[in-house]
N, C-alpha and C positions, 0 to 999 in steps of 0.2 A: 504494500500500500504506500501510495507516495506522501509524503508528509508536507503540511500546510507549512505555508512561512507568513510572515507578516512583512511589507516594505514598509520602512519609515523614509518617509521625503516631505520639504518644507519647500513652499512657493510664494512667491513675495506679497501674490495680491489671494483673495477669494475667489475676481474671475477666475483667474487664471488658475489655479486651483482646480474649482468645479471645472471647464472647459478639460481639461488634461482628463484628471479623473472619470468624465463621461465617455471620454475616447479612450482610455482604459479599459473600461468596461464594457465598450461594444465591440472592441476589438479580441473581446473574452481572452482578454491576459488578466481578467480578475474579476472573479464572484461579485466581489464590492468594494467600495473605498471608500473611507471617514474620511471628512475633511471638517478639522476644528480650526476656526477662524481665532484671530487676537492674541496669537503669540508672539509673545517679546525675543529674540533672540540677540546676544550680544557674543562676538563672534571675531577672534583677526581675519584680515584680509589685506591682502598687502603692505605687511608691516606695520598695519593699527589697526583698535580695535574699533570695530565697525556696531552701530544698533539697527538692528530694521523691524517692521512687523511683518509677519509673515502668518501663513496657515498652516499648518500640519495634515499631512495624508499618511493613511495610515490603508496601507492597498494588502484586501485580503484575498492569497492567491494559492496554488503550489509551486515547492521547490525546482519544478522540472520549468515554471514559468518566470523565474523570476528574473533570468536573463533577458528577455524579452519583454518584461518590466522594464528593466533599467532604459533598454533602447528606446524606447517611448518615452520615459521619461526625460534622457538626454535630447530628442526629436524636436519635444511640447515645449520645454525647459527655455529659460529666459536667461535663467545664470551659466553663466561660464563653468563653472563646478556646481550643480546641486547634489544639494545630500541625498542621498541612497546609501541607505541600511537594511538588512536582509537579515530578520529574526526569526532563528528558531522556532521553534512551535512545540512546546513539550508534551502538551496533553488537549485534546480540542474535541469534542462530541461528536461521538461517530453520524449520528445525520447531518451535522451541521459540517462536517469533512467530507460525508459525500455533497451535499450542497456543490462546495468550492470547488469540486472535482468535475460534476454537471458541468455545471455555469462554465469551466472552463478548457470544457472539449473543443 
């Protein structure tokens, strides 16, 4: 059985956010994505330290998609480096892991 991962990535605005995230998801590289608006992130970038607001996405997919995650991500993506993290998944309910699995045949 393949195992679920969770992607963590941050986008500078909410459009842009939600716009990625829907193309995400009909491109079925992922069941679904959270997107939490109103985060402060303080951050270096080019030798200072930078403040922005940003959103958090939080894309629920599997491990065998996650690289085709990322390409999308880097595709939609605004920034020159966005963050892309790829967590583990220890224990997830088995309907709710075929769910993920469905959604993204």
């Amino acid at each position: 059985m393949e195992r679920a991962v969770l992607v963590y990535t941050t986008w500078p605005s909410i459009v842009e956010a939600e716009r990625a995230g829907r193309t995400i998801v009909e491109r079925r590289l992922a069941a679904c994505v959270n997107i939490l608006p109103g985060m402060i992130s303080h951050y270096w970038w080019e030798g200072k330290i930078e403040r922005a607001e940003e959103a958090v996405m939080i894309v629920k997919t599997r491990a065998s998609m996650a690289e085709p995650v990322r390409g999308a991500v880097k595709e939609l993506h605004t920034y020159t480096t966005p963050a892309f993290m790829v967590l583990a998944v220890e224990s997830v309910d088995p309907d709710y892991h075929a769910w993920i699995v469905r959604e993204t045949q």
